[in-house]
N, C-alpha and C positions, 0 to 999 in steps of 0.2 A: 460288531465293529462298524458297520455301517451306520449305525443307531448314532453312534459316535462321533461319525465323521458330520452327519446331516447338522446333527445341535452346533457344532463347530459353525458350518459352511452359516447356519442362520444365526448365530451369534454375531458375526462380522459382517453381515448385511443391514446391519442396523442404520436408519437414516433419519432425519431429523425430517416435519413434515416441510418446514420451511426454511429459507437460505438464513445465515446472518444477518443479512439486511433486514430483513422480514421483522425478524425478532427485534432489532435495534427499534424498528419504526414504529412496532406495537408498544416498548417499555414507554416511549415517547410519548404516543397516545396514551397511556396508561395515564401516565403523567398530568398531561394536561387535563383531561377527567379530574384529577386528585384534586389539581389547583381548580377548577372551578366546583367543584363540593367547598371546598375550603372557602373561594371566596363566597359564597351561597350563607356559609354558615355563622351565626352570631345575629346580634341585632332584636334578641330576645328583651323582654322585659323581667326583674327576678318579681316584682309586686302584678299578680293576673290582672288587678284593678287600673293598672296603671297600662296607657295605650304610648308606643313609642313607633314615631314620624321614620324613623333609623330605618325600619323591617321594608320600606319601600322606597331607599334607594336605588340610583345608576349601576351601585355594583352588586344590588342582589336581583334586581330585575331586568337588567340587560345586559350588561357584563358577567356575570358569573353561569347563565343558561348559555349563554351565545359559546362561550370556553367550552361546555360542556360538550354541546353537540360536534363543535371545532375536535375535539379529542376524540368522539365518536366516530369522524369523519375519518383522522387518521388513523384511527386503529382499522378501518373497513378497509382504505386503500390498502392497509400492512396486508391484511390477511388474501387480496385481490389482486397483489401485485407479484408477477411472474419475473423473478432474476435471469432467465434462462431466456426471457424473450428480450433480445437487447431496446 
């Protein structure tokens, strides 16, 4: 009986490791990571022989790293940030 009641008592202690907010602010960072892969991505050539100016643009070499790290940044604050300490 006892055996019983304990699986109970720890079934409903279950807790999440982080608040709501947390979560929210990580899906966010997630996010922005996404968008800068994306903007990162394209600017290929289909012929190897052929050399294209496109692959070192503004928005694959400073715009789309800088997004990156920017998503990195919020995803570290999500996981570093205490709800509990106002």
């Amino acid at each position: 009986m006892k055996k019983i009641e304990k699986k109970q008592e720890q079934n409903q202690e279950h807790e999440f490791l982080f608040e709501k907010i947390n979560y929210k602010i990580l899906l966010i960072g997630i996010a922005v990571i996404a968008l800068g892969f994306l903007l990162m991505s394209g600017g290929g050539s289909d012929n190897p022989n052929v050399f294209k100016e496109e692959i070192f643009n503004f928005r694959r070499i400073r715009l789309a790293p800088t997004t990156v790290l920017i998503g990195f940044g919020i995803t570290i604050y999500a996981i570093l940030k205490n709800p509990k300490k106002a």
